[in-house]
PADRENMAR-609370 format. One record per residue: residue number from 1; x, y, z of N, C-alpha, C in turn; residue in one letter. Coordinates in steps of 0.1 Angstrom, whole numbers, always signed. Atoms other than C-alpha are relative to their C-alpha. Example, Ala and Ser with C-alpha at 12.3 -4.5 7.8 and 13.67 -1.06 7.14 Angstrom:
<nodes>
[1, [+9, -12, +0], [+123, -45, +78], [+9, +12, +0], a],
[2, [-9, -11, +0], [+137, -11, +71], [-8, +11, +8], s],
</nodes>
This chain:
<nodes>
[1, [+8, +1, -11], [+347, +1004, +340], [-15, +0, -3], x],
[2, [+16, +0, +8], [+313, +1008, +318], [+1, -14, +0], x],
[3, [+1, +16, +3], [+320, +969, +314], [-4, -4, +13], x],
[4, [-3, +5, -9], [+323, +962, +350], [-17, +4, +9], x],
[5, [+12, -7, -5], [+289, +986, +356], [-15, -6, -3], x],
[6, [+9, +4, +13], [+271, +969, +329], [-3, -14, +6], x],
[7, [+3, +12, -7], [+278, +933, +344], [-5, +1, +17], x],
[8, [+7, -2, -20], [+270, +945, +383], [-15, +0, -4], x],
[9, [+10, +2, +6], [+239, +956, +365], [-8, -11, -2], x],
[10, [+2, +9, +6], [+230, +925, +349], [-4, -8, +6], x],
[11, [+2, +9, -8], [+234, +905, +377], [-5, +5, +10], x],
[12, [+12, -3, -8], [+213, +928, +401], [-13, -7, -4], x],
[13, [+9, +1, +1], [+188, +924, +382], [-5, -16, -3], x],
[14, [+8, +11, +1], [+184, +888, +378], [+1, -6, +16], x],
[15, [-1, +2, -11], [+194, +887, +417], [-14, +7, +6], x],
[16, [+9, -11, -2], [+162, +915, +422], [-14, -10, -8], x],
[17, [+13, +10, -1], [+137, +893, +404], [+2, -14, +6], x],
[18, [+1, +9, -10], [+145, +863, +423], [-5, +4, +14], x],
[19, [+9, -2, -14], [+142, +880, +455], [-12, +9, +1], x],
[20, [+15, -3, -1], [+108, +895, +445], [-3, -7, -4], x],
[21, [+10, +13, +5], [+95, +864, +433], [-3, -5, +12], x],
[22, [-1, +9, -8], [+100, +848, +461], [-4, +9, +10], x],
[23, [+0, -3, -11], [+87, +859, +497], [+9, -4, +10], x],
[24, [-11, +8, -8], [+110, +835, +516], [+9, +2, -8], x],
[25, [-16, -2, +0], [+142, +848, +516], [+8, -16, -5], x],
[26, [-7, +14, +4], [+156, +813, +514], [-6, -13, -13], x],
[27, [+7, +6, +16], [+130, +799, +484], [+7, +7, -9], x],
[28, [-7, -8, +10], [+149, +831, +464], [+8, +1, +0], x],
[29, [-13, +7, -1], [+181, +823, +474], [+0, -11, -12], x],
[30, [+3, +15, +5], [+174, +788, +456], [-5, +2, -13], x],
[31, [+2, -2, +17], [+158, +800, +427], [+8, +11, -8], x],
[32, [-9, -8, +5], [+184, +827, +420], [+10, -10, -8], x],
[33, [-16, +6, +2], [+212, +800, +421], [-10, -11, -14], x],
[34, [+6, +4, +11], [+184, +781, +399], [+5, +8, -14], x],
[35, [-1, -8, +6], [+184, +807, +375], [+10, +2, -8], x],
[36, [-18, -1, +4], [+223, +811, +373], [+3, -10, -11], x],
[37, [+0, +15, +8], [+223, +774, +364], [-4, +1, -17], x],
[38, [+6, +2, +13], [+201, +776, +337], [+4, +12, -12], x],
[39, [-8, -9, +7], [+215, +809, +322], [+13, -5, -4], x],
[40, [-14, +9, +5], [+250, +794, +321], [-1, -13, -7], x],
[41, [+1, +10, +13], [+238, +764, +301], [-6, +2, -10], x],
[42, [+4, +1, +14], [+219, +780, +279], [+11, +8, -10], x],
[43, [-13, -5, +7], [+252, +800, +272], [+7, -6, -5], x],
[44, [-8, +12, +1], [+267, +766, +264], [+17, +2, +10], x],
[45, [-8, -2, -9], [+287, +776, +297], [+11, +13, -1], x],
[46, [-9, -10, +7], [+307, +804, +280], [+0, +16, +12], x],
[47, [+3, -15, -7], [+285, +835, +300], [+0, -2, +17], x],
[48, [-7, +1, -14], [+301, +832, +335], [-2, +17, +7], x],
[49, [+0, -13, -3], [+305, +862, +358], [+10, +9, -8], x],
[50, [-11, -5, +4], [+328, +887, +342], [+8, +7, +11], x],
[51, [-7, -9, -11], [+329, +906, +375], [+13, -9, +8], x],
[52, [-8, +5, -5], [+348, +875, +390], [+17, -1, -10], x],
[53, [-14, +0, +10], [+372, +873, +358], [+9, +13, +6], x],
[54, [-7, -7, +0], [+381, +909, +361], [+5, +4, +13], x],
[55, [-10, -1, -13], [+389, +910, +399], [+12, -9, +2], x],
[56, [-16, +7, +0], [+413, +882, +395], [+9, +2, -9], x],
[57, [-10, -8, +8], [+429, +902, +370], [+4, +12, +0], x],
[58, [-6, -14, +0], [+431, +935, +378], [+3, +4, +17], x],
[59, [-6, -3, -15], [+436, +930, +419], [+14, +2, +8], x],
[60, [-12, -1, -2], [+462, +948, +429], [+11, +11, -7], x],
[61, [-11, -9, +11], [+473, +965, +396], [-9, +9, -4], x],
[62, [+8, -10, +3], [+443, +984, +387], [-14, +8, +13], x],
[63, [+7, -5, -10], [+428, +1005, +413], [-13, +4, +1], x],
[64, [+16, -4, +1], [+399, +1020, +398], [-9, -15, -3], x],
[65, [+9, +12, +6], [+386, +989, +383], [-2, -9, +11], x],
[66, [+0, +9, -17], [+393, +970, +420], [-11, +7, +6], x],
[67, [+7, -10, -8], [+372, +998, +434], [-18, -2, -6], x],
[68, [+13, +4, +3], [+343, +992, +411], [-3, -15, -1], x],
[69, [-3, +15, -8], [+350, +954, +414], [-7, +0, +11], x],
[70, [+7, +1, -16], [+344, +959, +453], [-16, +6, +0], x],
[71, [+10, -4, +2], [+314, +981, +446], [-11, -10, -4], x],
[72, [+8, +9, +2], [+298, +956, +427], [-5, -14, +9], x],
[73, [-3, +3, -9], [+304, +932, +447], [-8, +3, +17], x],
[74, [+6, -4, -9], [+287, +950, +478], [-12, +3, -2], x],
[75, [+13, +0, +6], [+258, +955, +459], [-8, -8, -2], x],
[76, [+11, +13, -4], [+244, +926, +458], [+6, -3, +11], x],
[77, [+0, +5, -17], [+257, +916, +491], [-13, +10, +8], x],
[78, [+14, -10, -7], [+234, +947, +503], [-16, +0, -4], x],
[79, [+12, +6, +5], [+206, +937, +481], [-9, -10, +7], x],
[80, [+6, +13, -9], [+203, +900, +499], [+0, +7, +17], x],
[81, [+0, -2, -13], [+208, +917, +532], [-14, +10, +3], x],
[82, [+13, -10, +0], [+181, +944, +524], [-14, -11, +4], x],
[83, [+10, +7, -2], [+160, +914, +517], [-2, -8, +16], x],
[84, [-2, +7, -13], [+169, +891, +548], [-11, +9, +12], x],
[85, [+5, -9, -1], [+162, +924, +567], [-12, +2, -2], x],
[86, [+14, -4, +3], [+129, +929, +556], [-6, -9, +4], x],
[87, [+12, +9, +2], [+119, +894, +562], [+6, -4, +18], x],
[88, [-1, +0, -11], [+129, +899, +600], [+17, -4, +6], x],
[89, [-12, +6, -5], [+166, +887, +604], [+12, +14, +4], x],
[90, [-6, -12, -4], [+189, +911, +627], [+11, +2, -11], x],
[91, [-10, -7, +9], [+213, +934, +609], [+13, -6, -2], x],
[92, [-15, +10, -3], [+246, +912, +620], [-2, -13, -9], x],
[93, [-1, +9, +10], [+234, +882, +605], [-7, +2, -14], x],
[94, [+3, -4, +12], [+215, +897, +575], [+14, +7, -8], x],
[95, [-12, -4, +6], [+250, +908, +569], [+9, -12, -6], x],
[96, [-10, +10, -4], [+271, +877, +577], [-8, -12, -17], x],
[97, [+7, +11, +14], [+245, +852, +555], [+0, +5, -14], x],
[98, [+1, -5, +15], [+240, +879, +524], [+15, -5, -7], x],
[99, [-11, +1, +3], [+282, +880, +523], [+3, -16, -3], x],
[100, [-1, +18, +0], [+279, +840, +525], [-5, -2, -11], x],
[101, [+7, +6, +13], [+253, +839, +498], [+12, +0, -10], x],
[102, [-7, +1, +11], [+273, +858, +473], [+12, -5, +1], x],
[103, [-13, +9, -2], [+307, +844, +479], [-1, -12, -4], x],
[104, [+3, +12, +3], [+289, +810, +476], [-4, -2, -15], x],
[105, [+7, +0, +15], [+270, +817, +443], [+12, +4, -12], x],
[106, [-8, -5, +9], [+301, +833, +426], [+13, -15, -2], x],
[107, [-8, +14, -3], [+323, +801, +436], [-7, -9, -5], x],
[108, [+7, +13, +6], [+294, +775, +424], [-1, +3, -12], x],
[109, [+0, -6, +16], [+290, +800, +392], [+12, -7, -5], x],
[110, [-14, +3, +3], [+329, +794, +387], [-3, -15, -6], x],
[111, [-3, +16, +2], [+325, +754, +392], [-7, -5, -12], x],
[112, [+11, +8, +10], [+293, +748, +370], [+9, +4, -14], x],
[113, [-7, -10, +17], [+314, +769, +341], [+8, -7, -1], x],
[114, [-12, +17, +1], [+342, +744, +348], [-1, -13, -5], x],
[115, [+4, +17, +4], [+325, +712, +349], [-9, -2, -11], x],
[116, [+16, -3, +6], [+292, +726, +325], [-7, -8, +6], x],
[117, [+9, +8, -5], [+274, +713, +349], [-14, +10, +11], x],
[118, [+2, -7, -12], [+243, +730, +369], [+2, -5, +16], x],
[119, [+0, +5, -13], [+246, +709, +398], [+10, +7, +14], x],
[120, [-7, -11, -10], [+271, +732, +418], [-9, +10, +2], x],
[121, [+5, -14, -5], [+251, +761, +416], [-17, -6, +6], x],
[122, [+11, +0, -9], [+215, +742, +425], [+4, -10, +13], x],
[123, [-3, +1, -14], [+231, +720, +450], [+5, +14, +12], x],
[124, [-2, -20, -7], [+247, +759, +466], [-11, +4, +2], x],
[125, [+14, -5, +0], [+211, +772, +461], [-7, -5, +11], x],
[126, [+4, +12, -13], [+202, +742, +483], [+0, +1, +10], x],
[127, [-8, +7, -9], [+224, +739, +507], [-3, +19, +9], x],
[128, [+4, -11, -7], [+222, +783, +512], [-16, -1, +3], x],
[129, [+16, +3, -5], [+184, +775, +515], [-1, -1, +15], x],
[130, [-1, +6, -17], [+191, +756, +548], [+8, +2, +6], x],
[131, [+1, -10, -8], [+211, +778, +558], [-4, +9, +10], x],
[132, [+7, -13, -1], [+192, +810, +557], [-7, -9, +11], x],
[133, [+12, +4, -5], [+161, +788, +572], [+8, -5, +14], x],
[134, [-3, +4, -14], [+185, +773, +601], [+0, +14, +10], x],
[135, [+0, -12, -9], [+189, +811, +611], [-14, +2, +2], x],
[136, [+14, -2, -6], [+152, +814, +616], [-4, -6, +10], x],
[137, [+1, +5, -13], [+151, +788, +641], [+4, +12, +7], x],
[138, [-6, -1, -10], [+176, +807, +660], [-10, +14, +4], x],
[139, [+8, -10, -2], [+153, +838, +658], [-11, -3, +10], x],
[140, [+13, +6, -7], [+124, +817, +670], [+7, -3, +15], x],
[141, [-11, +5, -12], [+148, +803, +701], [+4, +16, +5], x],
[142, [-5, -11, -11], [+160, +842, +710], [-15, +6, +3], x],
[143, [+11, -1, -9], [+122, +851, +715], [-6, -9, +12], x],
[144, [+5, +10, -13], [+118, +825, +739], [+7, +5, +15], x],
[145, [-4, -5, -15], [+122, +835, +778], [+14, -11, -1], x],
[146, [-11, +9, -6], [+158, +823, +786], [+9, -8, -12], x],
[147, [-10, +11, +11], [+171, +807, +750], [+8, +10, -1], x],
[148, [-12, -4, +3], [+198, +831, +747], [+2, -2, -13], x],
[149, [-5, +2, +13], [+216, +839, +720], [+7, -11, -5], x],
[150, [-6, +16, +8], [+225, +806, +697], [+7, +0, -16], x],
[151, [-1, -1, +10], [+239, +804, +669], [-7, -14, -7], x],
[152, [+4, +10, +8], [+225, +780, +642], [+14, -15, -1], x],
[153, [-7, +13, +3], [+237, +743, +637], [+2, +1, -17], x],
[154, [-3, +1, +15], [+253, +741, +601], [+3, -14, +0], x],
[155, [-2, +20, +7], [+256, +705, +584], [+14, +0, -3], x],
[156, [-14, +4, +2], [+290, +693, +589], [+1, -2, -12], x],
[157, [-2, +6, +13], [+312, +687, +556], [-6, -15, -3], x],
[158, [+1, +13, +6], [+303, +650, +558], [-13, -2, +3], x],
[159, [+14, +0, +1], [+264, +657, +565], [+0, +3, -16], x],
[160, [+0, -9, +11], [+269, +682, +534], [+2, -10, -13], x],
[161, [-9, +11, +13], [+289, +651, +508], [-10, -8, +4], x],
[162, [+15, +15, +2], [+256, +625, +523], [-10, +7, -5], x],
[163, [+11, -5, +12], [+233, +649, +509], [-1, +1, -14], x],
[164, [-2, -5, +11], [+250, +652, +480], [-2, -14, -12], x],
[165, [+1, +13, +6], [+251, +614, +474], [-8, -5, -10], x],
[166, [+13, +1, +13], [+231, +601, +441], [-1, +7, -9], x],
[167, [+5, -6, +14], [+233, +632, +422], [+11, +3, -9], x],
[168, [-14, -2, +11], [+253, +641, +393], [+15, +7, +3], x],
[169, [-13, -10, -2], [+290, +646, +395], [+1, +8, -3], x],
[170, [-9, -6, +5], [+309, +674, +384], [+7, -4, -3], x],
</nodes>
């Protein structure tokens, strides 16, 4: 579990100077997944999450280690939400988007480690960018007399595959 404490660790803290570098929540989003990128190739792709390895290996059969798994895990989800949070975004979706970030960054981590490529994790970076920033509109629209609550327009999958057009495969 010292292993599992050691990588939560690890990746707070390069999660913690991105979003203090950054004021906009959504610029530090973007340079986190930056970040990732470039750590994972200068590993020659090898240094992946380990937290993701050891939950798909011990889910289910080892309870303690699931337990600090999930811990970790929520820790940086509470981190990005802390931030979101601070930079005006209500509690429900500073929840909803943090859980979105990391889920998305541990999944693009996965892919770039697969393909050695960074282009998963800064396209992800990207793409959570205009996210986050679509929820700002909606912020701007519930102060307004009468806009009601909205939720944000997200870029269909086949907006998502035309932006993606041009740049390097996986």
């Amino acid at each position: 579990m010292a292993a599992v404490r050691h990588a939560d660790q690890e990746f707070a803290d390069l999660l913690s100077a991105s979003l203090s570098e950054e004021a906009d929540p959504a610029k530090a989003i973007a340079a986190c997944a930056r970040a990732l990128a470039g750590h994972l190739r200068d590993s020659g792709w090898v240094d992946g999450c380990p937290i993701s390895a050891t939950a798909l290996e011990t889910t289910g059969r080892v309870p303690d280690i699931e337990q600090a798994v999930s811990q970790a895990f929520q820790h940086w989800r509470d981190m990005v939400a802390d931030t979101l949070r601070a930079a005006g975004f209500p509690e429900g979706d500073a929840h909803d988007l943090a859980t979105t970030v990391i889920s998305t960054l541990e999944g693009a981590e996965l892919t770039a480690q697969v393909f050695k490529s960074e282009t998963p994790l800064t396209l992800a970076g990207e793409h959570l960018a205009r996210l986050i920033n679509s929820y700002k509109g909606v912020r701007a629209r519930r102060g307004r007399a009468g806009a009601g609550p909205r939720r944000p327009t997200v870029p269909s999958a086949a907006a998502w595959a035309g932006s993606c057009a041009g740049r390097g495969r996986w």
